[in-house]
C-alpha positions in Angstrom: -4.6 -29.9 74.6 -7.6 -27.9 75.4 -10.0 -28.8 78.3 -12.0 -26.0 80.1 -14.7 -25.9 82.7 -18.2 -24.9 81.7 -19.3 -23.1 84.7 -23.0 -23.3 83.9 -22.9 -26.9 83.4 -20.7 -27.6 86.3 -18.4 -30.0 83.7 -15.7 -30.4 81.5 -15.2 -30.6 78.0 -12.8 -30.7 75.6 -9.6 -32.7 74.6 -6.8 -33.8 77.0 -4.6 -35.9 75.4 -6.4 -38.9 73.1 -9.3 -38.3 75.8 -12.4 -36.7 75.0 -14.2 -35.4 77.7 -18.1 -34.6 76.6 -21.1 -33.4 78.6 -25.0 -35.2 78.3 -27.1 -32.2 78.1 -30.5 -34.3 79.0 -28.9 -35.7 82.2 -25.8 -33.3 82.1 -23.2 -36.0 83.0 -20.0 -35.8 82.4 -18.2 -38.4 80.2 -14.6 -39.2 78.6 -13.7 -41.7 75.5 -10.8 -42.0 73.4 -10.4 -39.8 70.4 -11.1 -41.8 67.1 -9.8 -40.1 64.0 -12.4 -41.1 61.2 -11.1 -43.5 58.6 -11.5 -41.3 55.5 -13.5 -43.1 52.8 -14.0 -42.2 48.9 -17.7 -40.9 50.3 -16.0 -38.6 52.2 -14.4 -37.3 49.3 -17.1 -37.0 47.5 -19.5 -35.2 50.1 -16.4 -32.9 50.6 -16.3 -32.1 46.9 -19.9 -31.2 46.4 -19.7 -29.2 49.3 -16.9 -27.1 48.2 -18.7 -26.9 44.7 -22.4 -25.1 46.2 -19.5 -22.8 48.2 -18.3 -21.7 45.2 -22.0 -21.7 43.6 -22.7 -19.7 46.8 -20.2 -17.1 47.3 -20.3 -16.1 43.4 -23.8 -15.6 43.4 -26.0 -12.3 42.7 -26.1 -10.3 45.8 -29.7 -9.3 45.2 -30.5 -13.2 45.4 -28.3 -13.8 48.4 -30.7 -11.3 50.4 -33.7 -12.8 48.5 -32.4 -16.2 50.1 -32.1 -14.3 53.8 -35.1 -12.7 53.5 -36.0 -16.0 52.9 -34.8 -17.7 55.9 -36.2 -14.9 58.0 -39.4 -15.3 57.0 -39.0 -19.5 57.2 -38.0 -19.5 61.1 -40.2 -16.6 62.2 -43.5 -18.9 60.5 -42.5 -21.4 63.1 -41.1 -24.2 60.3 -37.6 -24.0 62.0 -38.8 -24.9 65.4 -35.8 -27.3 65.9 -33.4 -24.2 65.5 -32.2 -21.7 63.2 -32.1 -22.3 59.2 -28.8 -20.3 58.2 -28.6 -19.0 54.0 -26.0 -21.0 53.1 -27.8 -24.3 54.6 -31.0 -23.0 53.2 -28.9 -23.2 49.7 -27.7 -26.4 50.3 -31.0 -28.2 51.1 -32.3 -26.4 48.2 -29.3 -28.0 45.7 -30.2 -31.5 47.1 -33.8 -31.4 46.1 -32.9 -30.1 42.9 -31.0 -33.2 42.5 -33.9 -35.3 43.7 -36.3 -34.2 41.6 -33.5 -34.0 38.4 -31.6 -36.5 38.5 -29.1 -35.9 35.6 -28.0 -32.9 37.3 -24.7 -33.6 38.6 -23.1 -31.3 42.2 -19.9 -31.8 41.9 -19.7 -29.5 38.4 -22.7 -27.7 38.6 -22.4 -24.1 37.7 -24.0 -20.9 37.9 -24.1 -21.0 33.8 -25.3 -24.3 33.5 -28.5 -23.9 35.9 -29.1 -20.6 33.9 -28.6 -22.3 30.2 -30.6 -25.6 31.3 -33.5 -23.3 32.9 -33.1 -25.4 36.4 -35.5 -24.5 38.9 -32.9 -22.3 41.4 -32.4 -19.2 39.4 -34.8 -17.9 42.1 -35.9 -18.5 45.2 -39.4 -17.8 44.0 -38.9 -20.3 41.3 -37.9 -23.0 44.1 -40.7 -22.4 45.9 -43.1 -23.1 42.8 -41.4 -25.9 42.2 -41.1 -27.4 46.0 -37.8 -27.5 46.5 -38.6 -24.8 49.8 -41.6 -24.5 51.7 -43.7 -21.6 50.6 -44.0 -18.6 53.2 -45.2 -15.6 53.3 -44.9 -12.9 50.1 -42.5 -15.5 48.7 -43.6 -14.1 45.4 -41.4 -10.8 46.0 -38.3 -13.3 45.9 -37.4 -13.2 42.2 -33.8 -12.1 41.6 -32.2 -14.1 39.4 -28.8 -15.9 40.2 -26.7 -13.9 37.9 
């Protein structure tokens, strides 16, 4: 059970119970409904497992092209492309994976590995390489962006 009182918004949110209380932010009404538990689905699964695969892609990664990819992301919401919010690294990553399997489609997320986008000369070894080939918008000096994965 936790509910708490947003002072700003002069409402509550949280959980109380199987009630959900939840605040509008256009109108900034408060609101309650019953807490649904999502039925989980073989999608699920699968989204969950790809997910847990670019993690692991992620996290054993070169560190030189982890701070290519924040530089990256710097330079992509100061040039005014993120002007809905933020773009993080790790989503950054992500979006980047899921073009690559858009433009190849025998590539599969769930067992991609670090070795196999090196051996089959996929287009992520670098961020400047994903930018060539459009799976990120180009910015500014993007060219300097060239650490490989490994």
């Amino acid at each position: 059970m936790k509910l708490s009182l947003l002072p700003l918004l002069t409402g509550l949110s949280g959980r109380l119970g199987k009630l959900v209380f939840c605040i509008e932010k256009s109108s900034g009404a408060c609101w309650t409904r019953y807490y649904v538990y999502p039925e989980l689905t073989e999608h699920n699964h699968n989204i969950g497992s790809v997910g847990k695969n670019m993690s692991i892609i992620y996290h054993s990664a070169n560190i030189g092209y982890i701070e290519d990819l924040k530089n990256y992301v710097d330079r992509y919401n100061l040039s005014g492309f993120g002007s809905n919010g933020r773009l993080r690294a790790f989503t950054c990553f992500t979006k980047m994976l899921y073009n690559l399997k858009k433009s190849h489609e025998s590539v599969n997320l769930k067992t991609l590995t670090i070795e196999q986008i090196m051996n089959d000369d996929l287009p992520v070894r670098s961020i400047k390489e994903a930018i060539d080939n459009q799976l990120l918008p180009a910015v500014s000096r993007y060219q300097e962006l060239n650490v490989l994965i490994v």
